[in-house]
C-alpha positions as CSV (number, residue, x, y, z in Angstrom):
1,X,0.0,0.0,0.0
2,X,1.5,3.3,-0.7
3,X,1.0,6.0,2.3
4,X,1.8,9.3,2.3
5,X,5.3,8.6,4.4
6,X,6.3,6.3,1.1
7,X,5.0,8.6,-1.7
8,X,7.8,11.2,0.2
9,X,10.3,8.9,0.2
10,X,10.2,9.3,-3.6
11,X,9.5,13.4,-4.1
12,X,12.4,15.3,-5.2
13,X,11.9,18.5,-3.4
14,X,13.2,21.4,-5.8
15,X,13.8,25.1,-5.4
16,X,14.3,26.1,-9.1
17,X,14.0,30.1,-8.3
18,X,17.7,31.4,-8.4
19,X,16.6,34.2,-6.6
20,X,15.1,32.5,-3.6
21,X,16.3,34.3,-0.3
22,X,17.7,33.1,2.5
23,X,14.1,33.3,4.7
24,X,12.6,31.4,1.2
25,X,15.3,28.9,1.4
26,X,14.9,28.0,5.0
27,X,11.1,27.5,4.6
28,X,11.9,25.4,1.1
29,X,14.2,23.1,3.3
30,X,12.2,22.9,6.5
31,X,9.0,21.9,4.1
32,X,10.9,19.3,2.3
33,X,12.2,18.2,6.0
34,X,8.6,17.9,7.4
35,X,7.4,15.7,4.3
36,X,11.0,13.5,4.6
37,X,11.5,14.3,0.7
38,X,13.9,12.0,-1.1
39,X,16.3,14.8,-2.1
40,X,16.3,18.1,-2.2
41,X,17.4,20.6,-5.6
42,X,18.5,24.0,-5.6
43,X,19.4,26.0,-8.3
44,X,22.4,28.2,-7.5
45,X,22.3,31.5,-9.6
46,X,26.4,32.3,-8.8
């Protein structure tokens, strides 16, 4: 059975905006923490 906790496991969490601030960033990672995302992507403009 696939649950919500599984379906997470699988989710790349990405953050494609390379102007995300830091506050944006935090809030990107802490979400992607809460739902135990796979991996997480950023895009670094620099």
């Amino acid at each position: 059975m696939l649950t919500r906790k599984r379906l997470a496991k699988m989710i790349v969490h990405s953050m494609l905006n390379p102007t995300l601030n830091d506050k944006e960033l935090e809030e990107g990672w802490k979400l992607a923490y809460w739902y135990k995302a796979a991996f997480i992507y950023r895009i670094n403009s620099k």
